[in-house]
N, C-alpha and C positions, 0 to 999 in steps of 0.2 A: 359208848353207853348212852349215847343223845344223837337226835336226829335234828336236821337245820332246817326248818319251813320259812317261807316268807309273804310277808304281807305288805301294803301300800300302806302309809302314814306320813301326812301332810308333805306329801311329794318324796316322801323320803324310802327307801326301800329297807328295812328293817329284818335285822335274821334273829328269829326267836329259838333259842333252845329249848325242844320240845323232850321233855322225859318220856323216857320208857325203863328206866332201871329206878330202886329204890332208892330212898331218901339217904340214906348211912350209904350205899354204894357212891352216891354224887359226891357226899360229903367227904369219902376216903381219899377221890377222886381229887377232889378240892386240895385236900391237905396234903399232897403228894409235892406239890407244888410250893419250892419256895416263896412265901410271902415277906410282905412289910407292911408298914404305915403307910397311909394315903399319901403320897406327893402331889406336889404341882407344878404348873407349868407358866408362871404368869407374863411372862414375856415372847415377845413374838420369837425371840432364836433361843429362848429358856429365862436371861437372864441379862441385863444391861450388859454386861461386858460380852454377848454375841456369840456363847461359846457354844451352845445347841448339843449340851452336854446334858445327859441324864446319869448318875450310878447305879441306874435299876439295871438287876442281872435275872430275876425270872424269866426272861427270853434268853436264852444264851443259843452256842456252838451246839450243844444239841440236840434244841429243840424249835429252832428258828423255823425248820421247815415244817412242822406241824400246827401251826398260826394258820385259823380258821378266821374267816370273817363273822365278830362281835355286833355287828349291825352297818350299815351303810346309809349315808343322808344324801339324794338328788334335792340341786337347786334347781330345778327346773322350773316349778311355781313359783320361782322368784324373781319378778322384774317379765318386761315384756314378750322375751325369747329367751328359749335355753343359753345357758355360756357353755361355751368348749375352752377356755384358758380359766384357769380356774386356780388360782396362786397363792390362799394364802396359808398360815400355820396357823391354828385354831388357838387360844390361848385354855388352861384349864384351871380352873379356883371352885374350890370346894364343890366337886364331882357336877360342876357345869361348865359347859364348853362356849366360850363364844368368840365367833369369825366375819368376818365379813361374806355375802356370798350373794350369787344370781346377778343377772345382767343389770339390773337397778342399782346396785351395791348396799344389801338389806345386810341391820345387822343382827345376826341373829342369835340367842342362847339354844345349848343342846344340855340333853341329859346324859351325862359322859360315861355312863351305864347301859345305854339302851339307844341314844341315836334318837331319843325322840321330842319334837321342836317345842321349848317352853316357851319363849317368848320373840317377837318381830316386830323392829324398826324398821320402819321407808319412811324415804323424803322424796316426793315426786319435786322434780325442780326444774322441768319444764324444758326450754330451750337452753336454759344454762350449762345444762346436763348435757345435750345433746351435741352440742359445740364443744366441750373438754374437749383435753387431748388425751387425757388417761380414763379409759371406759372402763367398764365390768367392774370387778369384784375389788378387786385390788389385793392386797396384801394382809390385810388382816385389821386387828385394833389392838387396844390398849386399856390396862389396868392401871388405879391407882386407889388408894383405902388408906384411911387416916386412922385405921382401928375399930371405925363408929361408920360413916359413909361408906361406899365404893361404887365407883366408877367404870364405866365401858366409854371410853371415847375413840372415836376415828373420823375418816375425811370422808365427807361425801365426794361423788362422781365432780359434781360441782363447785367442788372447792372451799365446803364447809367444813368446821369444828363443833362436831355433837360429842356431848355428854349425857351421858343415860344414868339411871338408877339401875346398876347390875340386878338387881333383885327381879325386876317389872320390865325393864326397859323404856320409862318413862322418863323423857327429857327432864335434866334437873332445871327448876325456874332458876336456881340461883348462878348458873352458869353464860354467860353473855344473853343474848334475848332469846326467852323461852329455852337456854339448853343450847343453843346456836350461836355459832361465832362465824362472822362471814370473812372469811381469809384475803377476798380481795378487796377490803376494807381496811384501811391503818396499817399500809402496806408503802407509804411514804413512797410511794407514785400515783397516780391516777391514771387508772385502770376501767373499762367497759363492764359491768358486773357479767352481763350475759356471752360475749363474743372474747373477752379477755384470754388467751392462748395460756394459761395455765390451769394446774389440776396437781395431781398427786397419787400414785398409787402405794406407796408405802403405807405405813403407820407411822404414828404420830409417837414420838420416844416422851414415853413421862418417865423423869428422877426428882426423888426428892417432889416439891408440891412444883414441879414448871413443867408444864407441855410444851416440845418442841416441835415446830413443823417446818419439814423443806416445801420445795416447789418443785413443777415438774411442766417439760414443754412440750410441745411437736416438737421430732425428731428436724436436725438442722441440716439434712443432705442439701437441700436446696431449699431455706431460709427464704419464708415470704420478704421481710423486710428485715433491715438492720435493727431498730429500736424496739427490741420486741418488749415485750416483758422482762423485767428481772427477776432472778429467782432468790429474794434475797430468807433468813432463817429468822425465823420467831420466837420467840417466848413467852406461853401463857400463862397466868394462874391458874392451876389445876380447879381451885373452887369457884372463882369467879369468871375466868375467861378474859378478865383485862390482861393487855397486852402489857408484860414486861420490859422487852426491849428487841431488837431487830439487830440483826447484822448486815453490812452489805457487803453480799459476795463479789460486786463488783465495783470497786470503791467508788466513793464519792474524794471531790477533790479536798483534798487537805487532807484526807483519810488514808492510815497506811495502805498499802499497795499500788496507789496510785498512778505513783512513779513508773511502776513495773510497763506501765500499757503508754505508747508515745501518743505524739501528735492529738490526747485528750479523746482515743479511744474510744476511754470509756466511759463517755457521756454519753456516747450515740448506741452502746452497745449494749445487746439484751440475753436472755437465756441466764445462762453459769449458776442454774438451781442446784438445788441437794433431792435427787428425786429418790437417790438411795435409802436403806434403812439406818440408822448413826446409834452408834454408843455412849454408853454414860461412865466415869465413875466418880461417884455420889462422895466418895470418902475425898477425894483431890477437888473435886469441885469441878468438872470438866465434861462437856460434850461434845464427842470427836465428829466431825460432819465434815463427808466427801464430795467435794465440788467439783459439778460437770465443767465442758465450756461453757463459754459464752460463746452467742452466732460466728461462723457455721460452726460443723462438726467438722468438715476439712480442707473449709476454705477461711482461711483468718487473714483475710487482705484488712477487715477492719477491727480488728482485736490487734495491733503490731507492738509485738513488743512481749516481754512471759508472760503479761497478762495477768496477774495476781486477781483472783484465787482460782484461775483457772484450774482444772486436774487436781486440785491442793485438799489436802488433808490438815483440817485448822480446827485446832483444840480450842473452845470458845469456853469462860467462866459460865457455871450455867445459873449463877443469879443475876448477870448482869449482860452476857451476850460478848463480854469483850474477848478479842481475840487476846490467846497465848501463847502461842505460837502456830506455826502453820509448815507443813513439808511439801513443793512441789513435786510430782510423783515425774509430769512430762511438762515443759517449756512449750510453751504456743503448740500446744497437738494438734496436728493435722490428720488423726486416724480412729477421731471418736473412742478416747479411750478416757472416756469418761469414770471415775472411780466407781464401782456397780454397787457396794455393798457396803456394808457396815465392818470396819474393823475390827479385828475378835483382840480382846483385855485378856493379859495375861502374866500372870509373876513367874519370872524363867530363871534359871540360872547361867549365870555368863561369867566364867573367873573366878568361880568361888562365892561369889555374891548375886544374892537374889535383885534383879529386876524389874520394876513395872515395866512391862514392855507393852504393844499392839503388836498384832500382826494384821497386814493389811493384803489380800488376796486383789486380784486386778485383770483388767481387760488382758494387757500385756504377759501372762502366767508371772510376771516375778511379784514375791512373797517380800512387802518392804517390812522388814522389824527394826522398829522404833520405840525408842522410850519414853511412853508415853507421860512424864511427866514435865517434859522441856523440848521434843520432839528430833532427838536426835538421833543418828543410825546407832543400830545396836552393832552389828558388821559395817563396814565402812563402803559408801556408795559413794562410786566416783562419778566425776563426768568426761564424758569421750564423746569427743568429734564426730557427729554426724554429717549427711549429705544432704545439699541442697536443692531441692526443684527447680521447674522449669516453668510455674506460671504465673504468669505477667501479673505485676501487685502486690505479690504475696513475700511478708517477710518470714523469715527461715530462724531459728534457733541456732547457733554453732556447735553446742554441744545436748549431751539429754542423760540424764544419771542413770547408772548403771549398779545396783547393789553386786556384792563381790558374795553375799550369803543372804539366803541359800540359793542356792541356783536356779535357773530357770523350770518349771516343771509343765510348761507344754512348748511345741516347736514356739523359735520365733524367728521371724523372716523366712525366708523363700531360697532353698539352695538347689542341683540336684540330687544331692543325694538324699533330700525329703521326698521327691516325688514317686509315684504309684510304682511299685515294682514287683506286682508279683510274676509277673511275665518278661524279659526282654522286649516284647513287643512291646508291651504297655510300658515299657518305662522309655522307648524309642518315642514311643505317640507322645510321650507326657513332652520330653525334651524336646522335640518339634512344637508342640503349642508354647511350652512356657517362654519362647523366643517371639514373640509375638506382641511380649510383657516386658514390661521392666519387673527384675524380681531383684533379690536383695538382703538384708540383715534388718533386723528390728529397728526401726525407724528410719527406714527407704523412704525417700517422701513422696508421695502421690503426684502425678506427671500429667501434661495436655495428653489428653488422649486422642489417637488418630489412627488412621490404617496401619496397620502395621506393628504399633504398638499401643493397645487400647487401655492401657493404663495399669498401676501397680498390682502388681498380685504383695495382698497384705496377710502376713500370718502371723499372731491370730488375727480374724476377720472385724469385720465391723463391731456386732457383737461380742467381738471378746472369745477369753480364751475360757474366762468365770466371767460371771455375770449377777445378775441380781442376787440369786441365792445364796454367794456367801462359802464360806465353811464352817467347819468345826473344830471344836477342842480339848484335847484329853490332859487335865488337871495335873494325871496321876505319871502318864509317860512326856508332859511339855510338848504336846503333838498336835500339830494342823494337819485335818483331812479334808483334803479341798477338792472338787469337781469341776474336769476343764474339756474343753470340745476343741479337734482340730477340724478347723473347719476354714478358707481362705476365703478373702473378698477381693475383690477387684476394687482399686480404688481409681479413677479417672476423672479430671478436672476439663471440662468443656464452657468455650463463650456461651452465655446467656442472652439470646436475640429475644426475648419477651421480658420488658421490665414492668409488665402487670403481672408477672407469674414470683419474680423472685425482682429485689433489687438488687442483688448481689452481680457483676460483669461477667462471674464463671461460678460454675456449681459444679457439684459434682453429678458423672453421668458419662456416657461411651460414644463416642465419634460419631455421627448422625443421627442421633438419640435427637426427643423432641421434647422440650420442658414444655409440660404443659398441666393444667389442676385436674386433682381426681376426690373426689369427693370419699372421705373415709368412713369404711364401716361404725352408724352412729355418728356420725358428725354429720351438721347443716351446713358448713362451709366448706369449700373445698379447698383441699390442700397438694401442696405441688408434686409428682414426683417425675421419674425419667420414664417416657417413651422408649423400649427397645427401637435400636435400629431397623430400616426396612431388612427385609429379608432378600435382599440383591446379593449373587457373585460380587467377593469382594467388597462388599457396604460394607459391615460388622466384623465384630468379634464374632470365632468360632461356633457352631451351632453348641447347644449345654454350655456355654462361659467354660469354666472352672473342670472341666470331666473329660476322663477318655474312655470315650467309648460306653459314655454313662454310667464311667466310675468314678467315684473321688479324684481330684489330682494329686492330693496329699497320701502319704500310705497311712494307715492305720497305725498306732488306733484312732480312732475319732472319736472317741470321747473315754475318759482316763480318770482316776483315783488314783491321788498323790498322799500318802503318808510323808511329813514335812519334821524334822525332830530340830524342837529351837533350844535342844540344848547345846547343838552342835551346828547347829546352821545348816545339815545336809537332808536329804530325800533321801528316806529308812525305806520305801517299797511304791510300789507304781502298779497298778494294776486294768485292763483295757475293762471299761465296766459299760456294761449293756450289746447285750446280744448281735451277732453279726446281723446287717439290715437284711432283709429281704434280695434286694435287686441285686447286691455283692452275691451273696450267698446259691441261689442260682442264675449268675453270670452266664452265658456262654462262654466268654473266653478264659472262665475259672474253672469250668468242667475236668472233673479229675483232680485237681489241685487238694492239700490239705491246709483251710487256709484258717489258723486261730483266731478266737474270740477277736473281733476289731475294736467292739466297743462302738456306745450312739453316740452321734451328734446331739445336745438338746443342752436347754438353761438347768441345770438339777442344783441341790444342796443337799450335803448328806448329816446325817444323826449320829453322834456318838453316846455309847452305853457303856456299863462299866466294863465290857469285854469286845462289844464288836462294835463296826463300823456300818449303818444300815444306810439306803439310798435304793429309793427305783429308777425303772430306766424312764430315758428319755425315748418317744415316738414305739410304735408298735411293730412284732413281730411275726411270724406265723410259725406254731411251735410243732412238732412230729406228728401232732393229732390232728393238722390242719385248722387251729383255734390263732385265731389271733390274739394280741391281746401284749401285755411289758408284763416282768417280775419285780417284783422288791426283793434286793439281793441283801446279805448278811457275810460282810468279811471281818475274820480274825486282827483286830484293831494291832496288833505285835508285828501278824506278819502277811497279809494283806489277803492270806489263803480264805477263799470261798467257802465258809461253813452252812450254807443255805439260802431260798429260795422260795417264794410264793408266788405263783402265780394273781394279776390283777387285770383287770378287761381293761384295760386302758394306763397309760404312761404316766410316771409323775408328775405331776404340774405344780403344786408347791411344798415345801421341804416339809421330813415328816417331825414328828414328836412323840414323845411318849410320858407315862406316866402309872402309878400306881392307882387301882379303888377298887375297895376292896376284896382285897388280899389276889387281886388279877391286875398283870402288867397287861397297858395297852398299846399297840401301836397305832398311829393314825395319822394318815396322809390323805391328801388331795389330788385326786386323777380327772383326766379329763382330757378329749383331742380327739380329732378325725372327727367321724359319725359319731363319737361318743360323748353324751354330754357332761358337765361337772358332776362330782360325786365326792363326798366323805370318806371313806371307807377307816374302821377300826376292825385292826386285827387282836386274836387274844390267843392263846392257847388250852387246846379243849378242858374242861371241867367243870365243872356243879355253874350254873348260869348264875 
């Protein structure tokens, strides 16, 4: 009964429902449709405890595939060039949307109605900017309201703390200077303000009246120097911007953990930020924050020892910063398995008796549940004897905890009988390459790499099995639904003959490989990474690394949706989520074959509603029509079956949300990738605009 036209506004592409039926016909239209009261969304995953949980059910099983696009917002006018990674969740308060967005990292209010821009912040910050190590948009921002005020605060590109008047977006004067809190300031080191190798792309957690903020580095493959920056956590006054109190994630002497790192470690040593998103809860008094390493990512010749607060998951008071306890996830990791996300808060049943538990989602796919009020396992996690490496310097862990529930829910480690098989051939080609490897069980450790064997096959891969996004959680069934990609890396450990490029004696990188600096997209300095080997007989690894025959080495799926039930500690349904890719799907050597959904590879986080489980895909497809382009998929939250489908021009890039206004449930996520640049998009379902 309505037709969709579109028009240009302030960079943003806008779909207006144009009538052509009468007024009372819209209106019946209208009313057909289960409504409610306006909800909100004030937190970047819904709500401190990270559940990204909504009860709204006017989209249901359905009607999910009749979701029309509401309006669309392009950041393209924002900042000096289009983004393509485009990440965050929009936060929603009283039918206004505000995100961080555009290559600058502007932030901006929307009309959560209509998609159309009310207000914009920028902070040009010159060279400071331009040097981060975390560019673009980032992840979003942060609400806080005393009933009379409210706030929009996030980090700039640059490493600042703004606070805005939600209404205008005018910097509050009464917030650090002008509105501004400069983060590499009272930061109990001394720090370069402009060239300083920290940034931040998360948001900033406000509970209760404190801002907290982590830190965040260059990636530590191959570590310019040892003393880098620390990434130590903060807390601000939400109205004034004075610093509260500071943690250090990487002790100072006399300070607990200390002990954990020998020979005084970690005096020399830098990184071990929280560049994750953290939780709160406000009623115990407690902010849960997931610490990366410290230098490298997997080479710790100079971290020896477990390195406290290495990988560590440390529940800090959140008026005073002190820790209260702390759970280490891996011992001196050597496989970048940095904690990615924010732990999701949850009251479970275990015995008969309710719970405060976390569940804490991970690069490694295992799901730690912990009770999150003293930090102990809810199921009992052992430790077992791992194995030790081969190179020179490096101290080794003996053991590394293994949870006994729930199970692991994507591969881990490298066997044959994970690799490619839809053929005998292909799984012959796979078994011939992976000899070539060291491969192995979840925490194989990374080996000199050389002809013959150019180093670990690690699975899950560098980036993990989840990663930044996170999961979700259903109140009603005690259910995590997490998003994980199989996807392997090569890990290899090579001498470093340039110690202007890294101080480090070995980094990681592949037997004739060349360290040498590359200057990254948006950064003035350059930074290190590996030279593939020449292209000689016998120089390198195989041509594609990881692939036969320019397919995965791994079989499918590659990227997966795990229903997780913590009433019981086990995996209720598993499902391969996102479209067979392109280059599988017309294979030659799959010609004829019938081969099931694989499911993508990509960073996703999914939306839980009062009945289904929503999540787009990751990377693009090409669909019967010849149309490129990913779906945002909708499965039955019970039993993981696929109740619908909407096509989107472009893949998800940051997790979605929804919400109620006026008497229409919305959906809305963040796409962007390829040729395609960032974009908004809110879905509705048809009736009266």
């Amino acid at each position: 009964m309505f037709k969709m036209t579109r028009r240009r506004l302030l960079g943003g592409t806008v779909a207006v429902a144009a009538s052509i039926g009468t007024a009372p016909m819209r209106r019946a239209m209208a009313q057909d449709l289960p409504g409610g009261p306006d909800t909100e969304w004030r937190h970047y995953a819904a709500d401190q405890a990270n559940t990204r949980y909504s009860p709204l059910d006017q989209i249901n099983a359905d009607n999910f595939s009749d979701l029309q696009v509401a309006w669309s917002f392009k950041t393209d006018i924002l900042g000096a060039r289009k983004e393509y990674q485009f990440e965050p969740t929009p936060l929603l308060v009283k039918g206004r949307l505000f995100l961080t967005a555009g290559s600058r990292r502007d932030c901006v209010c929307i009309d959560a109605a209509t998609g159309e821009l009310l207000w914009m912040f920028r902070k040009d910050e010159g060279q400071r900017a331009l040097n981060s190590p975390r560019q673009l948009s980032g992840h979003g921002c942060s609400y806080w309201t005393d009933g009379k005020q409210e706030r929009i605060l996030f980090v700039t590109i640059g490493y600042q703390l703004v606070s805005l008047d939600a209404a205008t977006g005018i910097p509050d004067p009464a917030f650090g200077v002008n509105g501004v809190v400069d983060l590499k300031k009272d930061f109990d080191q001394e720090i370069d303000p402009e060239t300083a190798d920290v940034g931040l792309h998360a948001t900033p957690l406000v509970a209760r009246d404190t801002v907290v903020v982590g830190a965040a580095h260059t990636a530590g493959d191959v570590p310019a120097v040892r003393k880098n920056v620390k990434g130590y956590v903060r807390g601000f006054d939400v109205r004034t911007g004075k610093r509260k109190w500071i943690f250090h994630t990487i002790p100072k002497k006399g300070e607990y953990g200390y002990d954990s790192w020998l020979n005084g470690d970690a005096d020399e040593a830098g990184n071990g930020g929280v560049w994750a998103e953290m939780s709160a809860d406000e009623e115990l008094g407690l902010v849960y924050v997931p610490v990366e390493l410290p230098t490298g990512d997997e080479m710790g010749m100079f971290r020896r020892g477990n390195a406290l607060f290495g990988e560590s998951l440390v529940a800090l008071d959140l008026e005073t910063g002190v820790r209260r306890w702390h759970y280490q996830l891996v011992h001196h990791g050597l496989w970048d398995r940095d904690i990615p996300c924010a732990p999701i808060l949850c009251d479970i049943p275990v015995n008969g008796r309710t719970v405060k538990a976390l569940a804490q989602p991970t690069k490694q796919c295992f799901l730690y549940v912990l009770d999150r009020t003293n930090g102990q396992p809810i199921w009992p996690i052992v430790e077992r004897p791992v194995e030790a490496g081969d190179v020179p310097g490096e101290w080794y862990a003996k053991t590394q905890p293994f949870p006994t529930k729930p199970p692991a829910y994507d591969v881990q480690g490298v066997g044959i009988d994970d690799l490619i098989d839809f053929t005998p051939e292909l799984r012959a080609q796979a078994v011939e390459l992976v000899k070539q490897y060291k491969i192995g069980p979840l925490y194989t450790p990374p080996v000199v790499s050389k002809p013959g064997r150019w180093g670990t096959i690690s699975a899950p891969g560098i980036q993990g099995g989840t990663n930044w996004p996170g999961g979700c959680y259903d109140p009603e069934s005690h259910t995590v639904f997490v998003y994980s990609k199989t996807q392997p890396s090569v890990i290899g450990i090579i001498p470093n003959e340039d110690p202007s490029v890294s101080e480090f004696p070995h980094v990681h990188g592949i037997a004739g490989s060349e360290v040498r600096p590359q200057v990254a997209m948006g950064a003035a300095a350059p930074t290190p990474f590996m030279r593939p080997p020449a292209a000689k007989p016998g120089s390198g690894p195989p041509p594609g690394f990881l692939t036969v025959q320019g397919l995965p080495l791994l079989k499918p799926p590659y990227g997966r949706i795990t229903a997780i039930d913590l009433g019981k500690g086990d995996l209720k349904w598993q499902v391969a989520h996102g479209e067979t890719p392109d280059n599988v799907r017309n294979h030659p050597a799959l010609k004829g074959l019938k081969i099931p959904r694989t499911g993508r590879a990509g960073n996703l986080g999914p939306l839980c509603t009062k009945s289904l489980v929503i999540c787009g895909e990751a990377g693009f497809y090409t669909n019967e029509y010849g149309i490129r382009g990913a779906m945002l998929r909708a499965y039955d939250k019970a039993t993981g079956e696929e109740k619908g489908a909407v096509y989107m021009p472009a893949p998800q890039s940051g997790s979605p949300m929804t919400y109620m206004l006026n008497n229409r449930q919305y959906i809305v996520v963040a796409i962007g990738g390829g040729n395609y640049s960032a974009e908004l998009v809110a879905f509705r379902l048809p009736g009266m605009a």
